[in-house]
C-alpha positions as CSV (number, residue, x, y, z in Angstrom):
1,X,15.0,-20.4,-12.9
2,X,14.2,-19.1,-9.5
3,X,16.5,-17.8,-6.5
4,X,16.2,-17.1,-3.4
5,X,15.1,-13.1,-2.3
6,X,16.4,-12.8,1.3
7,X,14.4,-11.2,4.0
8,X,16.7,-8.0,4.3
9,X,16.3,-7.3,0.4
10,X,12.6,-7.7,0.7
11,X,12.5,-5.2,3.8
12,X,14.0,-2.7,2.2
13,X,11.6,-3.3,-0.9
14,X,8.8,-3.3,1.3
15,X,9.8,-0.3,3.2
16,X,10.5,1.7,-0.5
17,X,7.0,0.4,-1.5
18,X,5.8,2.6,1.6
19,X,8.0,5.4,0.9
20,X,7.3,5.8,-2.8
21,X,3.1,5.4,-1.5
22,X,3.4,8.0,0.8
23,X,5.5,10.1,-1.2
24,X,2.7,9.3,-4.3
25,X,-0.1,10.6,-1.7
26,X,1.1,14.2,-1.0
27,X,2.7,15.1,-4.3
28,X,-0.9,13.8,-5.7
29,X,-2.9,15.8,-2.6
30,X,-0.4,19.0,-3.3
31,X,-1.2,19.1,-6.6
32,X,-5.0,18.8,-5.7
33,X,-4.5,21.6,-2.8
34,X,-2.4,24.1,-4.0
35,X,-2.9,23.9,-8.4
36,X,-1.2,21.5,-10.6
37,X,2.0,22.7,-12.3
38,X,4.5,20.7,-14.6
39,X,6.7,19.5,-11.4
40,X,4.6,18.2,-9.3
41,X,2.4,16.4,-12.3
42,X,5.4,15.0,-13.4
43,X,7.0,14.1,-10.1
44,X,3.6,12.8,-9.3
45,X,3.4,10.2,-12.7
46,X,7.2,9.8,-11.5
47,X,6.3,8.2,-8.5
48,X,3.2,6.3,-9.6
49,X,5.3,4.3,-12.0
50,X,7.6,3.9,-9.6
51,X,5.2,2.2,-7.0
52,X,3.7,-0.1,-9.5
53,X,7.5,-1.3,-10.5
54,X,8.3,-1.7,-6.4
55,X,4.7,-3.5,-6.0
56,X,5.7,-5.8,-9.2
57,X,9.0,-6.6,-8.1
58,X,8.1,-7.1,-4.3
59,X,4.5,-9.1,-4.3
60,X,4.4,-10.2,-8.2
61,X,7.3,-11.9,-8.8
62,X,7.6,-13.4,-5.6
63,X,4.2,-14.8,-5.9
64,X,3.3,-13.2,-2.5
65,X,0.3,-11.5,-4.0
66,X,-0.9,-14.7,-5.5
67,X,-0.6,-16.5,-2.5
68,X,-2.7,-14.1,-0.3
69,X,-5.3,-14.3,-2.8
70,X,-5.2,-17.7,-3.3
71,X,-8.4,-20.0,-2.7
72,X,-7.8,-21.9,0.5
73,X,-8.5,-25.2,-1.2
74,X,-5.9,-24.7,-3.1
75,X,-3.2,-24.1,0.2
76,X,-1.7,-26.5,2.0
77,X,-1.7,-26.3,6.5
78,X,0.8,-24.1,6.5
79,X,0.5,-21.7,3.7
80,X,-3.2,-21.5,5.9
81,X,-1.8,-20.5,8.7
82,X,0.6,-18.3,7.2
83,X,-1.9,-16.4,5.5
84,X,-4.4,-16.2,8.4
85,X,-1.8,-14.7,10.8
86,X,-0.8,-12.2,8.3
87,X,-4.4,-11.2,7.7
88,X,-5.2,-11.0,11.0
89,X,-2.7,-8.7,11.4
90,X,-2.7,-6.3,8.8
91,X,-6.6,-5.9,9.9
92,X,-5.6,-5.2,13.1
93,X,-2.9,-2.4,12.0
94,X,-5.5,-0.7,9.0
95,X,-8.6,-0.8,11.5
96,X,-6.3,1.3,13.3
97,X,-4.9,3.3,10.6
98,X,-8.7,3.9,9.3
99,X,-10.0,5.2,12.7
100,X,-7.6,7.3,12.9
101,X,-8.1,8.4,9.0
102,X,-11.9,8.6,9.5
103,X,-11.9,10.5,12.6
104,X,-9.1,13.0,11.0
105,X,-11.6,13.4,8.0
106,X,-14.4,14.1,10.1
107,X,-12.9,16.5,12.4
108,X,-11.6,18.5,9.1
109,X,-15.0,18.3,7.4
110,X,-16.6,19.2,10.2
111,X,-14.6,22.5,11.9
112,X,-13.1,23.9,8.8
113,X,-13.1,23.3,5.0
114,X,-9.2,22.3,4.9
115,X,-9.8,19.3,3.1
116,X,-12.2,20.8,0.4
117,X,-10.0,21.6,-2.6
118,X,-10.1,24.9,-5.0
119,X,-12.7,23.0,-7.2
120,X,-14.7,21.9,-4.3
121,X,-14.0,18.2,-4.0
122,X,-13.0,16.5,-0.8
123,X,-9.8,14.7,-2.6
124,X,-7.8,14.0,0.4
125,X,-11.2,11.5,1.3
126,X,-11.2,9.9,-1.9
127,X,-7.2,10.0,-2.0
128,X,-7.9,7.8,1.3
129,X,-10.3,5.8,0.5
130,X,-7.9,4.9,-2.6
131,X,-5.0,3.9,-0.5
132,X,-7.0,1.9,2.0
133,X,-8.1,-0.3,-0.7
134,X,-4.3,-0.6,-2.1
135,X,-2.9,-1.1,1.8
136,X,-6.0,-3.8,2.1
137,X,-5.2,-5.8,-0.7
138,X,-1.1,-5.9,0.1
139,X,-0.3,-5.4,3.8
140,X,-0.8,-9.5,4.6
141,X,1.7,-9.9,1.2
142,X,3.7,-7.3,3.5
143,X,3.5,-8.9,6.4
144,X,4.8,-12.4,5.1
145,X,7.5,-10.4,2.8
146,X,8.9,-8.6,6.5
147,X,8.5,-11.9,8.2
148,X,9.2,-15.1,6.5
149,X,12.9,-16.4,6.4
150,X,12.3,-17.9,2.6
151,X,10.6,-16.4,-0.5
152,X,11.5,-18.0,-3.8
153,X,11.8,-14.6,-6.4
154,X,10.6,-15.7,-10.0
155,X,12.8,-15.1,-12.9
């Protein structure tokens, strides 16, 4: 059986995916920078499992992730199309986002040692790096979740 996930309901999902990653990043950057206690390890795990339950229910069950992954023979014309606005989209929007990452983590390598942690490590680079390749693989599944008037949710 299948029903229909309306476009305000998959907003809101997409913008608590967002929320829950961003929250994810600095509880996981605080414990890096400052030292891990039992709070923010747990509150960090917390939200983790709470991302990969909003990115289930949002691009997995609504087969959004499998259709942005999809091998174009296996599309039809306007599934094509669909994808290739979303993708060209969501390139335009994280080529931006990464600039503006990149340039951040070379300005902070490069004057002052903010983003080496106690041990050493640059984590907020790889922390980056990390989410870029999440944000990569979702944000034209995003972009069709915000934007189309139908999604079919499985059950």
């Amino acid at each position: 059986m299948s029903r229909i996930f309306s476009r305000p309901r998959r907003r809101i999902w997409v913008i608590a995916n967002y929320l829950i990653l961003t929250a994810f990043i600095i509880l996981f950057l605080l414990g890096e920078y400052s030292h891990w206690n039992i709070w923010i390890t747990s509150s960090t795990i917390l939200f983790f499992i709470l991302l990969v339950i909003s990115t289930i229910q949002l691009y997995v069950r609504t087969d959004l992730w499998k259709l942005t992954h999809t091998k174009t023979e296996k599309l039809d014309e306007r599934e094509m199309q669909l994808i290739l606005q979303a993708t060209q989209n969501s390139y335009k929007i994280l080529g931006a986002f990464s600039l503006l990452i990149l340039f951040f983590i070379f300005l902070t390598v490069r004057f002052n040692f903010l983003t080496i942690t106690h041990r050493g490590d640059y984590s907020f680079g790889l922390t980056i790096v990390m989410v870029l390749n999440y944000l990569f693989n979702i944000m034209p599944a995003s972009i069709i979740a915000w934007s189309e008037k139908e999604v079919i949710l499985k059950t």
